[in-house]
N, C-alpha and C positions, 0 to 999 in steps of 0.2 A: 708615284706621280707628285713631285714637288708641287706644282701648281695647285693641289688640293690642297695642299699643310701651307701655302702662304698666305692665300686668300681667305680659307675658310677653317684653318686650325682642323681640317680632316688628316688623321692619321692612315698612310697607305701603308699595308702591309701584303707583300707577294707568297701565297701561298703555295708550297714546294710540292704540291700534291700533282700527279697528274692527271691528265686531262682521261678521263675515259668514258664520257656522255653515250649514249645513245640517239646517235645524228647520221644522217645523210653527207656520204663524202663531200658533194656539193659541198654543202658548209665551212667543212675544213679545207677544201681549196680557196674558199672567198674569205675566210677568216683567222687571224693567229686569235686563240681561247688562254687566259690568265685569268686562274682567280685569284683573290683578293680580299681582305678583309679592310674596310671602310669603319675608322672607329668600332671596329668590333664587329661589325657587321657583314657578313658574308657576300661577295657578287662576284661577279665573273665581265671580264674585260674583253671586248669581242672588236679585233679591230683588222678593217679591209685588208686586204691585200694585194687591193687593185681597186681600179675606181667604184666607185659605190652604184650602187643597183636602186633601181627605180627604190622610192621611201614606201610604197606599198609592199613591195617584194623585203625589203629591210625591216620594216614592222613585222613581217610572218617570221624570218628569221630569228631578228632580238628573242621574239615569242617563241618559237622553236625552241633555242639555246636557254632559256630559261626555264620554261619547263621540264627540259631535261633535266636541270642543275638542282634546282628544286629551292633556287634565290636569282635576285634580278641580274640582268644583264645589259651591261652596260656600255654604248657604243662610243669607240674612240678614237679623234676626228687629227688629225693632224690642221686642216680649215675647212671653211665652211658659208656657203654663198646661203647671200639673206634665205632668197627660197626655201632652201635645204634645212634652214635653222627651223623658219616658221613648218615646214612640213613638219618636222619632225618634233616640234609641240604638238600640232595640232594632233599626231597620231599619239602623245603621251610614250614616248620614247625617249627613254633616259641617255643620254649622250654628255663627253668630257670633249672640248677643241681645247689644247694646251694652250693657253695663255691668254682665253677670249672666252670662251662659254661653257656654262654648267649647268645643267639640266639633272638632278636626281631624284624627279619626284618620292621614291622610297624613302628618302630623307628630306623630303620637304624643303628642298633646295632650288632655287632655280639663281643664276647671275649671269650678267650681259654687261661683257666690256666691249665688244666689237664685232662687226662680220667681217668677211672678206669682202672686198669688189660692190660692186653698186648693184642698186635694188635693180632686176630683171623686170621690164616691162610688158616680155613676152609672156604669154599665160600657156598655151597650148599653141604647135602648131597647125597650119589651114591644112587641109588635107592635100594641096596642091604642093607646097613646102613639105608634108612628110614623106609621099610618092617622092619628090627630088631628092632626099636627102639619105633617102632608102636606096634610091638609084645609084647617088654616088657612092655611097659605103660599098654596095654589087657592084663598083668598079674599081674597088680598089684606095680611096680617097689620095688620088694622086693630083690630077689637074681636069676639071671637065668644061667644055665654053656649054651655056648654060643653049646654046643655040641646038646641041648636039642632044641635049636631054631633053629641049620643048621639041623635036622632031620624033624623036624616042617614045615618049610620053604621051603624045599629039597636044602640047600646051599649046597655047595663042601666046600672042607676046605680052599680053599684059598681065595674062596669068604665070610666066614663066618670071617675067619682073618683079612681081609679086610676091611669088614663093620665094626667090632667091635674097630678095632684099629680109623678106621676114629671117630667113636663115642668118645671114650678116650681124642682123639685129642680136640674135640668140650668143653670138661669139662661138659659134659650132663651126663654124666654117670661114672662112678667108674669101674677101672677092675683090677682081680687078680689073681693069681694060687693059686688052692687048688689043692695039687697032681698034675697029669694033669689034671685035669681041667680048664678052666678059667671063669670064674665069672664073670658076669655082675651084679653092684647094683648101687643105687640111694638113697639118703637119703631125698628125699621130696616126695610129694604126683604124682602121675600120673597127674592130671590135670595141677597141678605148673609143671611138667618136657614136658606134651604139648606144653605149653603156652610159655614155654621157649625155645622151640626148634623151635617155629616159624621160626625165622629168616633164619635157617638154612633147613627146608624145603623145599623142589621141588613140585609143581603145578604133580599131580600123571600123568594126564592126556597130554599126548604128541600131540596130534593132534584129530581134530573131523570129522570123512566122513559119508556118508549118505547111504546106501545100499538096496536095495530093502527088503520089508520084507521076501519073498519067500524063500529070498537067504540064511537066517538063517535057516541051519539046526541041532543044537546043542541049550544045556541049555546056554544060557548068561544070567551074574549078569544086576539089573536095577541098572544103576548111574546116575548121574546129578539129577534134577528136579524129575523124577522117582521113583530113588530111595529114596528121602525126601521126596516124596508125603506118600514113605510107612511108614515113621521112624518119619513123622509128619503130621499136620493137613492141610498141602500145599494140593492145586488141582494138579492130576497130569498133566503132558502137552500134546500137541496135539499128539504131535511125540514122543512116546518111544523113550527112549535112553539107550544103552545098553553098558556096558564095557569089550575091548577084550586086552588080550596080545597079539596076534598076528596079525601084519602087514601086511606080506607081503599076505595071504591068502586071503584077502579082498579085492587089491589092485583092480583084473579083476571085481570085483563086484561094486566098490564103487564109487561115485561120490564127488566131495570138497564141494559143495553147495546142500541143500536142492530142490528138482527139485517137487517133488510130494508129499506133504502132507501124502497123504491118503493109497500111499504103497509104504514108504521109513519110515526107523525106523533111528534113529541117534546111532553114534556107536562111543565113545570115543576109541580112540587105547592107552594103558595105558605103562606106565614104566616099572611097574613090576605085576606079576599076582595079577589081583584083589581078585580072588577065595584066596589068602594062609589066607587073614583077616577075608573072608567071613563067615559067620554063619547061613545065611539063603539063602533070593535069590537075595539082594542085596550087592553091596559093603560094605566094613564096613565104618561103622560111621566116624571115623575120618578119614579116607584118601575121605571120602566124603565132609569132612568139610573143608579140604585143597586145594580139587578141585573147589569149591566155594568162596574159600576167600576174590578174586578180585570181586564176583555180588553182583552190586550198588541196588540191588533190596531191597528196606524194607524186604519186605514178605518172602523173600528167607535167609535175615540175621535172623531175626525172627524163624523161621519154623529150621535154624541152629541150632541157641540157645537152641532153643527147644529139641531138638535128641541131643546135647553135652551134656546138664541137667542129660536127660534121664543116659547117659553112668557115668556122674560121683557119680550119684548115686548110682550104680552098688559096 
């Protein structure tokens, strides 16, 4: 990499060795692996092969791939939006963008000549904008009037103005009047407008209690672990888990900690209704895959992979 020998006198050297870690294919599908020696120093160059994955998920990663190697790893950026930079300080993740930014803490390097694009004012989206943006990706990201999904959804129109304006803001989406109508569209693939909206993302799931089973008397969706046991080849777990909108109804019944195995079911209490994604009798897929993001579990990233596969085949 020229840009390290101009700037900073690092000599890059491509080591002819191959690659034979002890990784999860995952990995090597989202990643081309180069090692290198850095002024003498050994790393390995780990760069996308498609859009980059939430900086939580790309933290366990780097760390993955490094551990394997048994020297640092190091991620490398074609560009790189402010967010993306500062996330990826802040997780202490060593990162090269050609001709803009260097980050190698192992060498006690850091330098900033530029980001891409303007700082993002959006932080997280409302849970009203992630239910929509969920919805359109499940439709294909072709063309939606935003009228068609607040009916879908059961939004009001201030909520549905809301969400959509917040999405606009994010540059995930395109929006327009036709008549009165307004248009939602996107000119990339569903999978690439997921992948890209990570960042922006909320955790579906707000809090976890535990309730007697007795005390469910209505249909609830299976989530967490449950629901991937159905949507994959996962075991499912000891303890059902079940996902609800409503809070405060459980509160007299529910406990914060697991007390009784054997008749206590776990009850995710959710952001927004699980049921408007639903299609069967679990959650749907990707707001399952969002609730998961942060478990360090092999088998449970795996068994992910697996049910996203499924959907983007679709």
């Amino acid at each position: 990499m020229n840009y390290l020998n101009r700037v900073l006198g690092i000599n890059v050297e491509y080591s002819d060795a191959e690659i034979h870690y002890s990784l999860p294919n995952f990995i090597y599908e989202r990643y081309r692996l180069q090692e290198v020696f850095l002024d003498g120093i050994k790393a390995v160059f780990v760069s996308p092969q498609g859009p980059l994955d939430s900086i939580s998920s790309v933290k366990k990663h780097i760390e993955r791939i490094g551990n394997a190697a048994g020297f640092p790893a190091v991620l490398i950026l074609n560009n790189v939006q402010y967010r993306q930079k500062e996330a990826l300080l802040q997780n202490h993740i060593p990162f090269v963008v050609d001709g803009k930014q260097i980050y190698l803490p192992f060498l006690a390097v850091y330098l900033q000549e530029r980001c891409d694009g303007p700082v993002q004012k959006t932080e997280k989206l409302l849970p009203s904008a992630q239910l929509l943006l969920l919805y359109f990706i499940y439709h294909g990201c072709g063309e939606l009037a935003t009228s068609t999904a607040a009916e879908e959804l059961g939004f009001t129109p201030t909520s549905i103005s809301r969400a959509s304006r917040q999405l606009d803001e994010t540059g995930l989406v395109k929006t327009r009047k036709k008549g009165i109508q307004k248009i939602i569209s996107a000119d990339i693939a569903p999978k690439d407008l997921f992948f890209s909206a990570k960042e922006y993302f909320c955790d579906p799931v707000k809090r976890v209690v535990y309730v007697a089973r007795n005390s469910i008397h209505e249909d609830l969706l299976f989530s967490s672990y449950s629901a991937l046991s159905e949507y994959s080849m996962l075991n499912p777990p000891a303890v059902p888990c079940f996902a609800s909108k409503d809070i405060t109804k459980w509160t007299p019944v529910s406990t914060p900690e697991l007390i009784d195995a054997g008749n206590q079911f776990a009850l995710e209490l959710w952001r927004y209704d699980p049921g408007k994604l639903s299609e069967g009798n679990c959650v749907d897929p990707l707001s399952l895959a969002l609730s998961l993001q942060n478990d360090q579990d092999e088998r449970v990233e795996m068994a992910v992979e697996e049910m996203l596969e499924k959907i983007w085949r679709k």
